[in-house]
N, C-alpha and C positions, 0 to 999 in steps of 0.2 A: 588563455588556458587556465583553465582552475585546477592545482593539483589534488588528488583524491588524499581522504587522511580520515582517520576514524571518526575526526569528531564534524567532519562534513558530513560523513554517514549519520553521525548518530542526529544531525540536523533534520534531516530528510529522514527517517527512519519510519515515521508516521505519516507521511507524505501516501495517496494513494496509489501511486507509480513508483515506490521504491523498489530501487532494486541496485545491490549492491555495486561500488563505483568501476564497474569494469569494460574492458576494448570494446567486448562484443553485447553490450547489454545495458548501456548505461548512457545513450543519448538522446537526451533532452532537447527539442526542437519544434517551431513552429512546421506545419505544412507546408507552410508557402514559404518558408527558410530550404527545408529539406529543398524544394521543386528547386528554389535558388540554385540552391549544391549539385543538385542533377544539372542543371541546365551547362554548368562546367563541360559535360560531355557531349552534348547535343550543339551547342552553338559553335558551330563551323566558319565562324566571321572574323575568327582569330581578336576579338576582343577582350576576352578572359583569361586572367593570371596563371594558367594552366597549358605550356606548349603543346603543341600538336603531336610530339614526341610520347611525351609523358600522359598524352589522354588516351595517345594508340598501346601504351605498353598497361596503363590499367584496362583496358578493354580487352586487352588479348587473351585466348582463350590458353589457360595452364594446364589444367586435371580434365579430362573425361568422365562426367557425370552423368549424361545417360547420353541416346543419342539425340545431336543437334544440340544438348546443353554440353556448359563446361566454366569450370569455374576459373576466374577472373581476381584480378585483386578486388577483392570485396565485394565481386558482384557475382552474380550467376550469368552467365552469356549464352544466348539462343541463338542459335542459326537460323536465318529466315530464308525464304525464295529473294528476298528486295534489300538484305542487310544484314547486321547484328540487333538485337535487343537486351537490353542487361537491364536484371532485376536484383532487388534483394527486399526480400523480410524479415519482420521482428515480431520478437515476442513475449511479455512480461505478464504475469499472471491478472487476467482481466482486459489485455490489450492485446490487439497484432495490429500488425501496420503490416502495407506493401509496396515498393514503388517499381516502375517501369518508365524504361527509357527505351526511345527508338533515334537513333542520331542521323538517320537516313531521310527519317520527318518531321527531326525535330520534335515529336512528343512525347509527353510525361506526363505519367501519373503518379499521385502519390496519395494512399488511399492510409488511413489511421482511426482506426476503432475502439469501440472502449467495452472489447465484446471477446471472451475465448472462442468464440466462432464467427469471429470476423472473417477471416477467410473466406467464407460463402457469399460475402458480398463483393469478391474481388472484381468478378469477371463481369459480371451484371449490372456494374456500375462503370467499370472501363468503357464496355460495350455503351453503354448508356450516353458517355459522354463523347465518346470518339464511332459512335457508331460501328465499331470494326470487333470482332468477336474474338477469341482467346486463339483461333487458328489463323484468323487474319494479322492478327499482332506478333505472334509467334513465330507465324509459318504449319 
């Protein structure tokens, strides 16, 4: 853990992804680290440091956010016909990211741009790679 402090800020200050040291805005990661981190919730083979307990109570649905969604510890949760799906996105000026998890098939994506209108390639690059479209994944 690196604690945050002004003059780590003012390190990174010129950096082209700065953005100040905080919970919801400020993590720095490879792609294929982040898939790592999702894969915590998706691998059902109880091999991972993470109980079955504590991957069911971050998955669980808290707040009603529209219908079929509902928000999660840290993720958004989808109601599917075959499962749950939990996502979340990011956003820092000149970037979004997005990932997606399905724990039912064990798949992930995690999509990272270097684009304010990254978002438009969410779903057409999902599709792309898992064949399955934004109602197949979702429900």
């Amino acid at each position: 853990a690196i604690k945050s402090t002004p003059e780590l800020s003012e390190r990174f200050y010129n950096h082209p992804t700065f953005a100040p040291a905080t919970a919801s805005g400020s993590l720095v990661c490879t792609v294929a680290d982040y898939a790592r981190f999702m894969q915590v919730f998706t691998d059902s083979s109880g091999t991972n440091f993470l109980s079955a307990d504590s991957k069911a109570e971050m998955l669980k649905p808290y707040a009603d956010v529209k219908r079929y969604t509902s928000a999660g510890l840290g993720w958004l949760i989808e109601q599917t016909p075959t499962g749950i799906a939990f996502s979340h996105g990011g956003f820092n000026t000149g970037f979004k990211s997005f990932s997606l998890g399905r724990p039912d098939t064990n798949e992930i994506a995690v999509l990272a741009t270097n684009s304010n209108e990254g978002d438009r390639l969410r779903w057409p690059i999902i599709s792309g790679l898992t064949g399955a479209g934004e109602a197949d994944l979702l429900g």
